[in-house]
C-alpha positions as CSV (number, residue, x, y, z in Angstrom):
1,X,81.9,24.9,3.7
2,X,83.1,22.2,6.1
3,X,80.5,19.5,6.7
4,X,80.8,16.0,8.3
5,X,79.4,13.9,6.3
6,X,78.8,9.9,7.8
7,X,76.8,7.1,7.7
8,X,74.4,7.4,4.8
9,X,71.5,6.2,6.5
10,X,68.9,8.8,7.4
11,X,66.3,6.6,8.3
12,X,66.5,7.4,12.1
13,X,66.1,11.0,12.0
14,X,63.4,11.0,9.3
15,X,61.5,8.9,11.2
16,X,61.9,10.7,14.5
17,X,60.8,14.0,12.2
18,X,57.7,11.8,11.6
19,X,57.6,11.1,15.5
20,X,57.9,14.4,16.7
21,X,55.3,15.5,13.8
22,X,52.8,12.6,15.0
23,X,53.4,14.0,18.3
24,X,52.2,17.4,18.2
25,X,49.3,16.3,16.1
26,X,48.5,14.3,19.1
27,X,49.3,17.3,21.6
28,X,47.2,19.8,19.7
29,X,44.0,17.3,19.4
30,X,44.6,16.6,23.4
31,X,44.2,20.1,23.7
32,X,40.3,20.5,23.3
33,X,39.5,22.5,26.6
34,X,42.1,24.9,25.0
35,X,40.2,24.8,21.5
36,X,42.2,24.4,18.8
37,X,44.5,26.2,16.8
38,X,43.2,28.6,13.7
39,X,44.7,27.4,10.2
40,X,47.8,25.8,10.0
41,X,50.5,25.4,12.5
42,X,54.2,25.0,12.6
43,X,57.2,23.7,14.4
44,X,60.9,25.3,13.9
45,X,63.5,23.2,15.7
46,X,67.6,24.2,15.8
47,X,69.8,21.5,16.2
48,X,73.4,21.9,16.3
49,X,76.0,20.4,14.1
50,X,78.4,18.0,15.9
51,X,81.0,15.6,15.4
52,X,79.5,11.9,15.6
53,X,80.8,10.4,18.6
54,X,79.0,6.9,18.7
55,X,76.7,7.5,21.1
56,X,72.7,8.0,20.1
57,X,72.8,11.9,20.7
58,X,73.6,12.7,17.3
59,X,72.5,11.5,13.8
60,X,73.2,12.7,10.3
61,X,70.4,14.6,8.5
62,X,70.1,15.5,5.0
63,X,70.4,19.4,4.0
64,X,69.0,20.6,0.6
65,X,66.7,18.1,-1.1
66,X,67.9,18.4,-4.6
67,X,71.5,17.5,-3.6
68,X,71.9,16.2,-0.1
69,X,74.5,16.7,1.9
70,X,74.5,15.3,5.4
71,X,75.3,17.0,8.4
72,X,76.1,15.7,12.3
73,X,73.5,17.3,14.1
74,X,72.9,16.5,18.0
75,X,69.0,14.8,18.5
76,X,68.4,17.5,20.8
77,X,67.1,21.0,19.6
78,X,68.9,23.6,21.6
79,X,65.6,26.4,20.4
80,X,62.0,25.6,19.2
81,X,59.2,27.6,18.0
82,X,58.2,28.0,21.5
83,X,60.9,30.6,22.2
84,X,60.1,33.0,19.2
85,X,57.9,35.9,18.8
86,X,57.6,36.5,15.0
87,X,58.1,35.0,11.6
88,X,58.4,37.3,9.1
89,X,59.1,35.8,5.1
90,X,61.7,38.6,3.4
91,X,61.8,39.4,-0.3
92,X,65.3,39.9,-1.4
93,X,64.7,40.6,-5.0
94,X,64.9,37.1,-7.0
95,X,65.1,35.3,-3.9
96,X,64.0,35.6,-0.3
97,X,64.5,34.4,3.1
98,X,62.6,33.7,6.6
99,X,63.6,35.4,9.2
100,X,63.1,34.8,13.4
101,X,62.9,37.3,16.6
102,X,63.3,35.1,19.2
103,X,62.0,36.4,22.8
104,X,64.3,38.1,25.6
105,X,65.7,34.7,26.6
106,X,65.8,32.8,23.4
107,X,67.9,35.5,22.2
108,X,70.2,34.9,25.1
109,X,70.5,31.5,23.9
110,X,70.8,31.9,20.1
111,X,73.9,34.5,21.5
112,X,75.6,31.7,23.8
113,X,75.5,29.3,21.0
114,X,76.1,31.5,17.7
115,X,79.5,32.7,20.4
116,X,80.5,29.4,21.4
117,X,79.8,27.3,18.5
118,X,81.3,29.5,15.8
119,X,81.9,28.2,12.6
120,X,79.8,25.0,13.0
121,X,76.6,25.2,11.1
122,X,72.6,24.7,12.8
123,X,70.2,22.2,10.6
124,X,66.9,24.0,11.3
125,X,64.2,21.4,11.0
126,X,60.3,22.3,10.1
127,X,57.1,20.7,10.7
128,X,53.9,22.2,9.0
129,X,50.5,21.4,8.2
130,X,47.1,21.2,9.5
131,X,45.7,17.5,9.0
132,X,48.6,15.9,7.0
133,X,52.0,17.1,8.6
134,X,55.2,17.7,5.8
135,X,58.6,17.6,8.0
136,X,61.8,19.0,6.7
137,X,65.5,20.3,7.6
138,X,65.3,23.5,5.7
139,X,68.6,24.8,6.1
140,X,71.7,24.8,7.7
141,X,73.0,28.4,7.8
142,X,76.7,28.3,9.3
143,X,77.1,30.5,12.5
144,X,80.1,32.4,11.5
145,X,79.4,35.5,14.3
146,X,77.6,36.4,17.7
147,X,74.0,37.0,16.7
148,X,73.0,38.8,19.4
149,X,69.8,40.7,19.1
150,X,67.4,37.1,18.6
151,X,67.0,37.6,14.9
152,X,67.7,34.7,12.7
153,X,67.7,35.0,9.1
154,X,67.8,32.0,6.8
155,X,67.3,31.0,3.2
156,X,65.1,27.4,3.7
157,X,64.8,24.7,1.3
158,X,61.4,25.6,0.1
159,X,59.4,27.2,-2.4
160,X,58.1,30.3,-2.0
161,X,54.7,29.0,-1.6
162,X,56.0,27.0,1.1
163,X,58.0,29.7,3.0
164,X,55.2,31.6,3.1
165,X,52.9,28.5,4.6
166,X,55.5,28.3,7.0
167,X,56.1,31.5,7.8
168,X,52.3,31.8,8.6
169,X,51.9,28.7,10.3
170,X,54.4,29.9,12.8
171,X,52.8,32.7,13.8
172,X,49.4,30.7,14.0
173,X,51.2,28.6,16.0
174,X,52.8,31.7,18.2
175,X,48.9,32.8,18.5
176,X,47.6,29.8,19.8
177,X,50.5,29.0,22.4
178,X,50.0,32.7,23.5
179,X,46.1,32.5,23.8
180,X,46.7,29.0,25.8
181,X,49.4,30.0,28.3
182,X,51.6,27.0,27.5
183,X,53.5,25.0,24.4
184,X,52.5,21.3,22.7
């Protein structure tokens, strides 16, 4: 596995994680003639690994809590939650996975960038919770062919308690953006 690793400082992007976590817990309180979301909700962000460049589109993020490597990922998410359909939490014997149907044009998106970015890898970030928020890059599956039918399968840096909080926060999340016509 090929992975740029650079400047060990991942302050910046944990704190935009916090940002961006701060924000939708602002968006979703905003949102009272829409009511408010049932139970816990969720973010899912994909960011695209990158060479560093200089420039403040990119950052390096930590992958994998217990040993973490840091990958070159540019700021900007290239898919969010708003884009998929269903979250589904797989059990693969000892282990398991989450996996993601995007919608009609998410899919075409995933596709352009699982063709033309072959072989680089996509940090997929996380924010859950309903009053407290817990942010996290859960994995950084490399894109090694065309994934062309929207589904997304991943093993995340989580328990399986976790997974499955996510996993059910998404599609609370999915729900509640449905039901209001629009996205935080």
């Amino acid at each position: 596995m090929r992975v740029d690793v650079v400047n060990m400082n991942i302050t910046q992007p944990t704190f935009k994680l916090c940002l961006a976590a701060l924000g939708l817990a602002v968006a979703l309180c905003s949102c009272s003639s829409m009511g408010k979301p049932k139970g816990v909700v969720a973010s899912l962000r994909l960011h695209i690994q990158v060479a560093p460049d200089g420039s403040d589109r990119s950052a390096p993020v930590p992958i994998y809590r217990a040993k973490p490597v840091l990958i070159n990922v540019d700021k900007a998410a290239f898919l969010d939650e708003r884009s998929l359909t269903n979250a589904v939490l797989m059990e693969l014997g000892d282990s398991f996975a989450i996996q993601v149907q995007f919608s009609h044009s998410g899919a075409k998106i995933l596709e352009q960038y699982t063709t033309s970015f072959r072989s680089r890898h996509c940090a997929i970030a996380s924010q859950w919770g309903e009053k407290t928020f817990t942010n996290r890059w859960l994995a950084a599956p490399l894109f090694n062919r065309t994934i062309s039918d929207g589904t997304l399968v991943f093993t995340p840096d989580a328990s399986h308690e976790e997974a499955l909080l996510i996993v059910n926060a998404l599609n609370n999340a999915l729900k509640f953006i449905e039901k209001a016509g629009t996205s935080w």
